[in-house]
NUMIMAR-940553 format. One record per atom (N, C-alpha, C): residue in three letters; x, y, z. Coordinates in steps of 0.1 Angstrom, whole numbers, plus 2048, in hexadecimal, padded with zeros to 3 digits. Layout:
ALAXYZ ...
//
This chain:
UNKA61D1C243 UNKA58D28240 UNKA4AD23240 UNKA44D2C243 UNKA32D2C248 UNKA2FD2323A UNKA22D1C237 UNKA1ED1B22A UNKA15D23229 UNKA11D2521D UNKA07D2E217 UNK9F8D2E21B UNK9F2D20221 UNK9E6D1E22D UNK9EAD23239 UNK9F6D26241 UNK9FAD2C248 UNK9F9D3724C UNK9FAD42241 UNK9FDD4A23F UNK9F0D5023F UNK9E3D4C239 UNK9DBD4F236 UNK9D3D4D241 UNK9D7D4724E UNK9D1D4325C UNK9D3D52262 UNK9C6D58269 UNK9CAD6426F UNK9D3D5E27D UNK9D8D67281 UNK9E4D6328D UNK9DCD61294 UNK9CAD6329C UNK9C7D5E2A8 UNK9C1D4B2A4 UNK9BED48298 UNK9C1D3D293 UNK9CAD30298 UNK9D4D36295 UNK9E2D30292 UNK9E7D2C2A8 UNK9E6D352AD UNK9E5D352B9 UNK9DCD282C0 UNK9CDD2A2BD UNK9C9D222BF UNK9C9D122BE UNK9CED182B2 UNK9CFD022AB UNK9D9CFE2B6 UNK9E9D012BA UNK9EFCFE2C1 UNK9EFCFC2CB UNK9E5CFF2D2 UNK9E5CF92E1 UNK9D9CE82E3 UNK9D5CEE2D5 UNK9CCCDE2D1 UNK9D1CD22CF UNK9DECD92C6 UNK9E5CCD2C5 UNK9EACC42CE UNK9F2CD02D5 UNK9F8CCA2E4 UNK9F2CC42EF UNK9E4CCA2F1 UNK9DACC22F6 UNK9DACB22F1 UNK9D9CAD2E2 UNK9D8CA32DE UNK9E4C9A2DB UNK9EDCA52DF UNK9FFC972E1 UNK9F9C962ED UNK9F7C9D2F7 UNK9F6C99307 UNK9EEC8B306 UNK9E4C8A302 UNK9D7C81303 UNK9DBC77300 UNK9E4C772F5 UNK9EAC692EB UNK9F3C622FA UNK9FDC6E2FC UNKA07C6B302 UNKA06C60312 UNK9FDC6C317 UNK9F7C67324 UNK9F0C5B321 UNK9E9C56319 UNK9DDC4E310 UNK9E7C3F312 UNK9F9C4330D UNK9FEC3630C UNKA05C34316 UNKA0BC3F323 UNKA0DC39330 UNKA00C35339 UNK9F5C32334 UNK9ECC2D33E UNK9EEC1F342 UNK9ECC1A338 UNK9F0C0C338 UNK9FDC02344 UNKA07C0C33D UNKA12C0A348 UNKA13C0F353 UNKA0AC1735A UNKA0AC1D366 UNKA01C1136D UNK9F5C0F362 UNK9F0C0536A UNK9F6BF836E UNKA00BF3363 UNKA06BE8367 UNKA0CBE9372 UNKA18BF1377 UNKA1FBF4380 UNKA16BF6390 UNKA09BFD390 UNKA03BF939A UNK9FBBEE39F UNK9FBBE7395 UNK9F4BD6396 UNKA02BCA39A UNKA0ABD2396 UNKA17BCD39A UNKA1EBCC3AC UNKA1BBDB3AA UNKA1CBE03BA UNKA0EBD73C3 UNKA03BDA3BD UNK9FABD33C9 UNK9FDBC13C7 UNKA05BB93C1 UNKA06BAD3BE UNKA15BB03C8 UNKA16BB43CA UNKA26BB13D4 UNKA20BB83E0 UNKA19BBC3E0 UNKA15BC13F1 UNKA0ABB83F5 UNKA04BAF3EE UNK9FCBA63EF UNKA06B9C3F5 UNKA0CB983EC UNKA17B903F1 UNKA1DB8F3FB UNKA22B9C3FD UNKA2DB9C408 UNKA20B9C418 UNKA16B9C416 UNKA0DB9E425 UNKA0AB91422 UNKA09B8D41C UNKA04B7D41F UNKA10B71423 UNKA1CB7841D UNKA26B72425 UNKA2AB76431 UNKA24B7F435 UNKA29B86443 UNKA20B7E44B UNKA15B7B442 UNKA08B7644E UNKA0EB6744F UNKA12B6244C UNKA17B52447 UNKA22B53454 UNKA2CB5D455 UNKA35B5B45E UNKA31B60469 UNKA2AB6746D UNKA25B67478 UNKA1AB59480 UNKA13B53474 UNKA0EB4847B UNKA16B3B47F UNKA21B3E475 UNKA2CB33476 UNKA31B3548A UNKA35B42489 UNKA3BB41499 UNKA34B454A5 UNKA1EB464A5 UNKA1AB434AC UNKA16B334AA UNKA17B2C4A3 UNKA15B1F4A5 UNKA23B1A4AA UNKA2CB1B4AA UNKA3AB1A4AF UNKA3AB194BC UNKA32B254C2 UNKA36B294CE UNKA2AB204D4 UNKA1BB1F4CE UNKA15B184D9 UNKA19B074D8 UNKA20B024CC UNKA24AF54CC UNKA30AF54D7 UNKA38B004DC UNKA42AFF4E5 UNKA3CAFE4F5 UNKA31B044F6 UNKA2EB0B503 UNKA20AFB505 UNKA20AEE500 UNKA1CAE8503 UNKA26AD9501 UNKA32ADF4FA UNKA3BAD74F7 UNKA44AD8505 UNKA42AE250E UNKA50AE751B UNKA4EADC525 UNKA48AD6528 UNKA48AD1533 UNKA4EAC2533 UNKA46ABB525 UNKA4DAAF523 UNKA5BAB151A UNKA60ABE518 UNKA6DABC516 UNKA76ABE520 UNKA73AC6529 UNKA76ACB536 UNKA79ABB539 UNKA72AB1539 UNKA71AA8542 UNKA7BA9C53C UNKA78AA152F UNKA89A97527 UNKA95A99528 UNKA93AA652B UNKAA1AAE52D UNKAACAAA537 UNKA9BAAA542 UNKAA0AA554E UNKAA8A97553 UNKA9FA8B54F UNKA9DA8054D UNKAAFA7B548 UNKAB1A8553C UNKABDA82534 UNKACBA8653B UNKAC6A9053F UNKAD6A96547 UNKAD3A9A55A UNKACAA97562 UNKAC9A9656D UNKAC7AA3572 UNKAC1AB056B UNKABEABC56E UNKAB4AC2577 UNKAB5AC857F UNKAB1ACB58B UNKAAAABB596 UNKAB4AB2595 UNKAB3AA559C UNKAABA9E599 UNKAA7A9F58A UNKA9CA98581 UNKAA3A87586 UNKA9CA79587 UNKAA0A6D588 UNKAA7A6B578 UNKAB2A68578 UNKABAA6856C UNKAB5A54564 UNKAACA5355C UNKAADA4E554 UNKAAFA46549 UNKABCA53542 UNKAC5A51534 UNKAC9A45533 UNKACDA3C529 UNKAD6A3052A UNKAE5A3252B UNKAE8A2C53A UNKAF4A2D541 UNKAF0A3054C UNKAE2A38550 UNKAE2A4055C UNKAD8A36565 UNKAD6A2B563 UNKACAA2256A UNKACCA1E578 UNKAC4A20583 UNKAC8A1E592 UNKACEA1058F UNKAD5A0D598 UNKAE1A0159C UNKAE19FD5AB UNKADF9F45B1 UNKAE19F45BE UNKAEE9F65C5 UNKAF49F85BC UNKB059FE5C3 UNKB09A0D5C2 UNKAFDA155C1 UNKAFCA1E5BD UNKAF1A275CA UNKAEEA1E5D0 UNKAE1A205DC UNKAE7A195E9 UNKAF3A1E5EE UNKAFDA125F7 UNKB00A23601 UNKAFBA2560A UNKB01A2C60F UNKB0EA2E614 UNKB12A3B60E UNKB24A3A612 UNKB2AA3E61F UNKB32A32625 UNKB35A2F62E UNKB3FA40638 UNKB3EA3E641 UNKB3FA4A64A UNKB3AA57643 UNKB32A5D639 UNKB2BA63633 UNKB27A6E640 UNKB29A7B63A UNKB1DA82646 UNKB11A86642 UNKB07A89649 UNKAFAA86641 UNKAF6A92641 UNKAF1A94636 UNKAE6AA0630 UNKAD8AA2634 UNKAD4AAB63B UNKAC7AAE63A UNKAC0AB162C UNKAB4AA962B UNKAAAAA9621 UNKA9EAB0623 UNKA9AABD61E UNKA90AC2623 UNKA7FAC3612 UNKA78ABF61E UNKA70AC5612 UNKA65AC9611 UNKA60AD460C UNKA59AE160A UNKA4FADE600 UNKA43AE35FD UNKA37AE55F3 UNKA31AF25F5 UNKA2BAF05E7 UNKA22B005E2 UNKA18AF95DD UNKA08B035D5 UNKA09B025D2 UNKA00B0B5C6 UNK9FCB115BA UNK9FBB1A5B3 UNK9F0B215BC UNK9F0B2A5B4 UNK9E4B345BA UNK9D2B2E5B4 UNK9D5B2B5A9 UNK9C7B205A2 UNK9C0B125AB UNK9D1B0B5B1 UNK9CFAFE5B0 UNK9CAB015BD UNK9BEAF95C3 UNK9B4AFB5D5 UNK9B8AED5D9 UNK9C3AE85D2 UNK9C5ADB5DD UNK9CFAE25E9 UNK9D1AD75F5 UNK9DDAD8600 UNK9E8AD25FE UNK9F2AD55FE UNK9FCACD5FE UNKA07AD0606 UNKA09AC560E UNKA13AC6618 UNKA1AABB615 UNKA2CABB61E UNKA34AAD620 UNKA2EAAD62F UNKA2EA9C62A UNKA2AA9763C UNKA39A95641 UNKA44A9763F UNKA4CA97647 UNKA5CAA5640 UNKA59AA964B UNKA64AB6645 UNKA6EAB5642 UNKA76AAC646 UNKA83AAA642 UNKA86A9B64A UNKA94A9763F UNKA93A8B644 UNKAA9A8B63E UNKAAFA8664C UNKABFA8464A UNKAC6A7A641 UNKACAA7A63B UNKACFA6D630 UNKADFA7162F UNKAE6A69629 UNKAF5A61625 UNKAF4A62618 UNKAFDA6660C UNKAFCA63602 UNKAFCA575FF UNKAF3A515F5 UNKAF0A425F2 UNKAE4A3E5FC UNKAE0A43608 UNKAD5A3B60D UNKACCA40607 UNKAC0A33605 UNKAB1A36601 UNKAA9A3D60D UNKAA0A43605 UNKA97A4C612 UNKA88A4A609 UNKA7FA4C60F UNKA70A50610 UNKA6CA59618 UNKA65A6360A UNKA5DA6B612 UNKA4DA6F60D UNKA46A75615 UNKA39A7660B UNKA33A80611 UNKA2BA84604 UNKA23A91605 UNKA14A91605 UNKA0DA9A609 UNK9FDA9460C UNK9FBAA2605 UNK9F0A9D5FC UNK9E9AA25F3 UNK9D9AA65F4 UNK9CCAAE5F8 UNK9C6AAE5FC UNK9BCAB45F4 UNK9B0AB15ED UNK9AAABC5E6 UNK99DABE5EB UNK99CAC75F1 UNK98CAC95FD UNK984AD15F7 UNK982ACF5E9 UNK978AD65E0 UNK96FAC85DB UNK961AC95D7 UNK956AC75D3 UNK95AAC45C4 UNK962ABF5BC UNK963ABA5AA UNK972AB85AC UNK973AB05A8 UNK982AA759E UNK98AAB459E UNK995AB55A1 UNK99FABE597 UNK9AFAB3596 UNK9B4AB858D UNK9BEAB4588 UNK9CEABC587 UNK9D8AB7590 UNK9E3ABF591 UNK9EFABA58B UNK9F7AC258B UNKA07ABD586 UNKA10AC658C UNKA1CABF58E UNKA21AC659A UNKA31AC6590 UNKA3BACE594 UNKA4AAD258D UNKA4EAD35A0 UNKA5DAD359F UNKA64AD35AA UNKA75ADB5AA UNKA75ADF5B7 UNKA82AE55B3 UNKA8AAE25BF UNKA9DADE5BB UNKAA0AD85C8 UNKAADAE85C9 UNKAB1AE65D7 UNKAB7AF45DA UNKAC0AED5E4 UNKAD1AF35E3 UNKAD8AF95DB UNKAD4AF35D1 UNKAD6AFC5C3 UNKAD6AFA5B1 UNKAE2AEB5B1 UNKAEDAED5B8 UNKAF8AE45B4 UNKAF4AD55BE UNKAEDAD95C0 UNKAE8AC85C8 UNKAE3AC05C3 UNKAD9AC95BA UNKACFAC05AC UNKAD1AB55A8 UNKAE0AB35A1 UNKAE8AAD5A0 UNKAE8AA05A5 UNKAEAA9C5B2 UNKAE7A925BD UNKAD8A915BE UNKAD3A945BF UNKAC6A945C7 UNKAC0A875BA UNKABFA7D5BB UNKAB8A715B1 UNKAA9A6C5B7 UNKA9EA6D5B2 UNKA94A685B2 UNKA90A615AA UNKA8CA555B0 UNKA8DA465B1 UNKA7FA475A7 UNKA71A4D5AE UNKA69A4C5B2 UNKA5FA595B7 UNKA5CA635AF UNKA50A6B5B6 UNKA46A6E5AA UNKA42A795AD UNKA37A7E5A5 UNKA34A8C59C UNKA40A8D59A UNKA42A99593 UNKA41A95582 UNKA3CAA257D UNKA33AA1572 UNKA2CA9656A UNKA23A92572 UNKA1DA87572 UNKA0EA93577 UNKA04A94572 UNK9F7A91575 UNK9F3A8D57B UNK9E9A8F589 UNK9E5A8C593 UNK9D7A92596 UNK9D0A8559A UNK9C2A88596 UNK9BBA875A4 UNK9B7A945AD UNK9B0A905BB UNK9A0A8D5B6 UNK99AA865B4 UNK98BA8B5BE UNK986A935C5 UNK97AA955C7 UNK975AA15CD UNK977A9F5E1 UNK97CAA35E7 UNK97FA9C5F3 UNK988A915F6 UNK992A925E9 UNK99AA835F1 UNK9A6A895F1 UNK9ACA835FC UNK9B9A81601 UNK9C2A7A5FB UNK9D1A795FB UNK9DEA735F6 UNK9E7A715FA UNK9EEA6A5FA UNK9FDA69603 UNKA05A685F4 UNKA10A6F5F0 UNKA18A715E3 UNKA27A6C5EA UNKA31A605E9 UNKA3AA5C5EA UNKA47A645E4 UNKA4DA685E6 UNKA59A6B5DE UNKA68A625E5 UNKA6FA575DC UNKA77A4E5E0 UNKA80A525D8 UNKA91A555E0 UNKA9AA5B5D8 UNKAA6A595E4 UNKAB0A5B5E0 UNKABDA5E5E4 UNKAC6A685E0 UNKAD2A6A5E7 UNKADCA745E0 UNKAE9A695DB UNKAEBA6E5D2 UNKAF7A685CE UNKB02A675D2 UNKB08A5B5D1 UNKB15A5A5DF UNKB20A5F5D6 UNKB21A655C9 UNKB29A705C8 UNKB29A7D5CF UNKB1CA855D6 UNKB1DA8D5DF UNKB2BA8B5EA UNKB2DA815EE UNKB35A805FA UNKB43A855F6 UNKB46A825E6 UNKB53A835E6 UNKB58A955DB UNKB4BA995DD UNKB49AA85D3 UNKB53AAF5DE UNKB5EAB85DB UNKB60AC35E1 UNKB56ACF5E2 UNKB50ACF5DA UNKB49ADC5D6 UNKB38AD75DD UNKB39ACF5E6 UNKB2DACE5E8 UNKB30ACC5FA UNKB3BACF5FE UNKB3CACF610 UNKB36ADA615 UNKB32AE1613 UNKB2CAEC617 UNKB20AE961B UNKB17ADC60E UNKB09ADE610 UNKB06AD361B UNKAFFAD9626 UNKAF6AD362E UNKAECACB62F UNKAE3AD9627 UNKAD4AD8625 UNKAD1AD2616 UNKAC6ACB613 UNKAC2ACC605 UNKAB2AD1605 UNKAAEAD65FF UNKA9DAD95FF UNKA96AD25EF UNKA8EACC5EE UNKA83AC75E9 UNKA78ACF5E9 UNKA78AD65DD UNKA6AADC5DE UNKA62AD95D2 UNKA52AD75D7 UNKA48AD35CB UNKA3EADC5C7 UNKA38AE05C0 UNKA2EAEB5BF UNKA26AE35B3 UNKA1AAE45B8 UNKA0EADE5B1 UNKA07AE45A9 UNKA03AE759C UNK9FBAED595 UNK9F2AE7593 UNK9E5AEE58C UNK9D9AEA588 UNK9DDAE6578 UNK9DAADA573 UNK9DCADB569 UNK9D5ADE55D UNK9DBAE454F UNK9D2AED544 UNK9C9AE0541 UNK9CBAD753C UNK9C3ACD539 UNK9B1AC9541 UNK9B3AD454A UNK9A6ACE550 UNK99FADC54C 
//
């Protein structure tokens, strides 16, 4: 029941106090979720902080990745090779070391044309030609051949050359003793070169089924300018 101060409040009074009040739970109310609102978005910006700085972290992780790989390709490329005899890289792994009983040409053997071919980048302004186009061999016989290297520009440049032998399954055979592949090569301004490449095919060719077919072999070299200069 009303109290007797109540009672004695005229009704537009009594109206009024009430929405005052309620105004002032609001203020209390709101007053003690501030606090925790603010925590929760100090929280949020501490995990979004976080999480972009770890995004930034892994992203530098796998551009350094990639530029440690893309300077790392060439000398792995060339261990690769070295190790398992991949595109007629000179194999030598331990087990794989030339032998002179290994360099014996095999007897009534029919002989393979050796051909060989150069490029060279669109950067690199040296010439590069084989002084001799092809040359017939026996599995097991030694051969020499060489390449003339020419740089008819005015300053130093510096090349490096990768090679590819064709058919893919000849690779295999194709052993180099002796050339100049990825190795760095340094003309002078106007000087000339004669580049050796000393190799044979393996006198297992003779006895491959899967290699009667091949005739021909091609030797190709392509010269680049190299990033280092």
């Amino acid at each position: 029941m009303p109290t007797l101060r109540q009672q004695q409040q005229p009704f537009f009074c009594r109206q009024a106090v009430l929405p005052a009040r309620n105004q002032v739970a609001s203020y209390v109310t709101a007053s003690a979720r501030a606090p925790a609102s603010q925590s929760a978005r100090d929280r949020y910006r501490q995990h979004r902080a976080h999480s972009t700085t770890t995004t930034l972290y892994y992203t530098a992780s796998v551009i350094v990745f990639f530029i440690g790989a893309t300077y790392a390709a060439v000398p792995l490329y060339q261990l690769i090779c070295t190790q398992t005899g991949l595109d007629g890289t000179p194999l030598t792994a331990p087990g794989h070391k030339f032998d002179p009983e290994s360099m014996v040409p095999v007897p009534n053997a029919r002989k393979i044309k050796v051909r060989f071919e150069s490029s060279v980048s669109d950067r690199m302004r040296w010439s590069f030609t084989p002084v001799t186009p092809e040359i017939s061999v026996v599995p097991g016989e030694t051969a020499l051949a060489f390449y003339t290297a020419h740089n008819p520009t005015d300053e130093d440049i510096v090349g490096i050359s990768t090679y590819s032998v064709v058919p893919a399954k000849a690779a295999q055979y194709f052993n180099k003793i002796q050339c100049f592949c990825f190795e760095e090569q340094r003309l002078e301004a106007n000087e000339e070169v004669d580049m050796p490449v000393f190799f044979y095919l393996d006198p297992e060719l003779a006895y491959d089924p899967w290699m009667k077919d091949v005739k021909t072999v091609t030797l190709h070299y392509t010269f680049f300018k190299s990033k280092n200069q």
